[in-house]
Residue, then its C-alpha position, 0 to 999 in steps of 0.5 A: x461676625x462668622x466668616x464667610x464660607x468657601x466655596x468647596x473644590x472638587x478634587x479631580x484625582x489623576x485617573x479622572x483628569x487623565x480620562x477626561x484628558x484622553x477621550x476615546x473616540x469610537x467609531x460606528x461600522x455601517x454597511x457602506x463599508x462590506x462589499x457587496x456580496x453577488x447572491x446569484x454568483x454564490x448559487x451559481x457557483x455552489x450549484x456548479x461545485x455540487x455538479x462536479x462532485x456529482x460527475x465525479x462520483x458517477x465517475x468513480x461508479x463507473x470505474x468501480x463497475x468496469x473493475x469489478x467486470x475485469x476482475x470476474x473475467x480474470x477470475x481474481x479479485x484484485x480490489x479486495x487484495x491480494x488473493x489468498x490460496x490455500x496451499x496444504x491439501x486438506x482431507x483427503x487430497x494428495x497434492x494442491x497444484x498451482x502456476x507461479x512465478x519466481x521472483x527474479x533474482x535479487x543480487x549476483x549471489x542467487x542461483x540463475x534457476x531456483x532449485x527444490x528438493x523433496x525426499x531426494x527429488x530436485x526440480x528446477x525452474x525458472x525465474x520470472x516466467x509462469x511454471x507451474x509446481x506441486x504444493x509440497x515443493x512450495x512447502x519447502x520454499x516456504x520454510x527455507x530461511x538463510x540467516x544473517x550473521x555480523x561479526x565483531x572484533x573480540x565478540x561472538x558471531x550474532x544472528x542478526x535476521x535472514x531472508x526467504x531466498x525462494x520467494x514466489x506470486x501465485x497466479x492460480x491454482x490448477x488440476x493435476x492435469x493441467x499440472x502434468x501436462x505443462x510439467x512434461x512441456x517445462x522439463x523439455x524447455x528446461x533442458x533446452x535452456x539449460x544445453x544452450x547456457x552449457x549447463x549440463x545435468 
């Protein structure tokens, strides 16, 4: 007689049991928990926005517009940068003529007047005012360059930069006329200024 058979077992491995053990528990998002989104304050608010961008830009127009005015008044053109002069006559021409002003002085050790010779000529002008001067004059303040110079202990003298003692803002170019005219009520001036500081020339 056979014996009688067994029932089978499943095995339950360690993964399985674990699973069953620790079931996950999901949770389903529904509309209830958004906020609720206020559809005609959202327009409102994008309209608005885009008002202000358009206010602003008519603004900015504007501006641009009474600049541009100012500008052709003053016969500069100030929004496109600083104006550039040609300051070395072309065929032909003798002299440029132009109305300046020296930058004031930058430390004790600059002269109170700036002072320029050509060929033995010397002109003298003052700071921080308009006066006007001659291309070639400019010509020389251009080139002018004063060196600077460090020492160390032991080793030789090294140039080590400079800087350009006459520096200048061109505030126009003028004729010759204009150039002379103003040059001879300068000069007096000059002097004036000159005898009351007890500077004698």
């Amino acid at each position: 007689m056979a014996a009688p058979k067994r029932p089978t077992q499943k095995k339950t491995t360690k993964k399985e049991a674990t699973e069953e053990q620790a079931p996950v528990e999901t949770v389903e998002a529904t509309t209830e928990d958004a906020p609720e989104v206020d559809k005609d304050a959202v327009i409102a608010a994008l309209e608005s926005e885009l008002r202000t961008k358009d206010e602003q830009s008519e603004l900015i127009a504007e501006l641009q517009k009474q600049l541009a005015e100012a500008e052709k008044k003053a016969g500069n053109s100030a929004a496109s940068g600083p104006r550039e002069f040609r300051t070395k006559p072309g065929p032909g021409e003798d002299f440029l003529y132009f109305e300046i002003n020296w930058h004031p002085k930058r430390s004790d050790s600059d002269e109170e007047f700036v002072t320029i010779g050509v060929n033995g000529k010397y002109l003298m002008w003052a700071r921080n005012k308009p006066v006007v001067i001659r291309s070639d004059y400019l010509e020389v303040a251009d080139n002018a360059f004063v060196p600077k110079f460090k020492q160390l202990p032991g080793e030789e003298r090294k140039e080590i930069g400079g800087l350009k003692p006459f520096t200048y803002t061109i505030n126009r170019q003028i004729d010759e006329e204009e150039y002379t005219r103003r040059k001879k009520e300068g000069d007096k001036a000059l002097q004036a200024d000159l005898a009351a500081k007890g500077i004698s020339l």
